[in-house]
N, C-alpha and C positions, 0 to 999 in steps of 0.2 A: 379197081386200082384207085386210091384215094386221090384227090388233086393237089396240085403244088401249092404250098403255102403261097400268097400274094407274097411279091416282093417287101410292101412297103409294110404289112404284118408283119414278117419275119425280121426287117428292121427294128420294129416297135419292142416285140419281145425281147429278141436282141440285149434293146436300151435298157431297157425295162430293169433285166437282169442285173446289168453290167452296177444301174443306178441303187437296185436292191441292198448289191453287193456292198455298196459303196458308198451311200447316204450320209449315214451315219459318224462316217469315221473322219478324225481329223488327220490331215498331213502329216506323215509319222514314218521320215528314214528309218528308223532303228522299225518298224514295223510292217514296212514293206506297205504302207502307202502314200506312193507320189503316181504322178506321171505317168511311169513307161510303166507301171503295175494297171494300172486304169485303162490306157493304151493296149495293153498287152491282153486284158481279161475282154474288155470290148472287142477287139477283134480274131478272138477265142471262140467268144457269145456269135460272132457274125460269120464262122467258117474260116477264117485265116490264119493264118500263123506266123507269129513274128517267134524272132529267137528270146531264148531264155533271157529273162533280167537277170542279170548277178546282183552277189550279194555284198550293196553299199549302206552306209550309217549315215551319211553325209554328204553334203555337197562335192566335195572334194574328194570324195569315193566314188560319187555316182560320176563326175566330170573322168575318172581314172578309168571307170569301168567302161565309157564310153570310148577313150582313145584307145582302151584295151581292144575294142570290139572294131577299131579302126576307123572311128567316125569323131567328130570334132563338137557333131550336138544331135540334139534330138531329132533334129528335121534332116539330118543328112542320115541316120541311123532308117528313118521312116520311110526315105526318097530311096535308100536301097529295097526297099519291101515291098514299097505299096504305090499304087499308082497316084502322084499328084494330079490335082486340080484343082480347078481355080476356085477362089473361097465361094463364089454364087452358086457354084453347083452341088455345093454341099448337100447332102440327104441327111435325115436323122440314123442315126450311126456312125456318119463320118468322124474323122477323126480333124482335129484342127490342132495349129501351133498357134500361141501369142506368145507377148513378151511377157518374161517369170522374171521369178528374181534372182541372186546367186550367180551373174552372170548366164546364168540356164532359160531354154525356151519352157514353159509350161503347155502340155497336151493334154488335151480337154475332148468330152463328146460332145457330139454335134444332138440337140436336143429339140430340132427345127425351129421354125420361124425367128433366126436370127438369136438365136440363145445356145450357149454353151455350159455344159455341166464338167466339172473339176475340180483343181485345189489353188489357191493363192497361200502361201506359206503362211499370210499373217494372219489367216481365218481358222476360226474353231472347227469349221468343218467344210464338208462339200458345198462348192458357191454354185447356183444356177447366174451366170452374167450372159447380158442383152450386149451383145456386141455388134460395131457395124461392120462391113467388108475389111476396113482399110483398116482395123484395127488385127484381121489375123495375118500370118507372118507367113503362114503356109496350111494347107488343105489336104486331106487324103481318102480317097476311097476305099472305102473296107465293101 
């Protein structure tokens, strides 16, 4: 019988994937990457499942599609799913909210040692940012 992958291995891979997937590409509604796409594939990569993203073009699609799904943001959509926690006990794979732009939270992976990988709208592409506690908005464990 083969052994259990280590926890903190199976996070890495995980990231790894999620980060593969995702490097490259810049912020692109009409192409399905923001956020709850990055969110949604990370904790896919990690064993969990959140619900289907629908399909928005824009801010004011994805804020539609949100109240559609009964939730008013990102972090109230993730608080029905996934277990929060406090930003210090983050692991590499967690999931974190800070403040986006658009009125919208931005959800980002947790990439350890105080660093988050995701999208800021005004960047070409995927940002690695060193953030400190007080600056995420809310925490998740995948």
């Amino acid at each position: 019988m083969p052994a259990a992958v280590p926890e903190l291995e199976r996070r890495r891979v995980a990231t790894e994937k999620t980060l593969a997937k995702f490097r490259e590409s810049a912020f692109d509604w009409r192409k399905r990457r923001t956020c709850a796409h990055l969110a949604k594939y990370q904790a896919r990569m990690m064993g969990r499942k959140l619900p289907s993203v629908p399909d928005f073009r824009s801010p004011l699609g994805a804020k539609r599609a949100l109240t559609g799904m009964g939730h008013d943001s990102m972090i109230a959509l993730l608080d029905s799913h996934l277990e929060r926690i406090a930003p210090a006990m983050m692991r590499l794979g967690d999931l974190a909210a800070v403040q986006g732009t658009e009125g919208m939270d931005s959800v980002m992976v947790s990439a350890g040692n105080g660093k988050l990988f995701g999208w800021r709208e005004d960047a070409e592409q995927m940002v690695m940012l060193a953030v400190t506690l007080d600056e995420i908005d809310a925490a998740w464990r995948l």
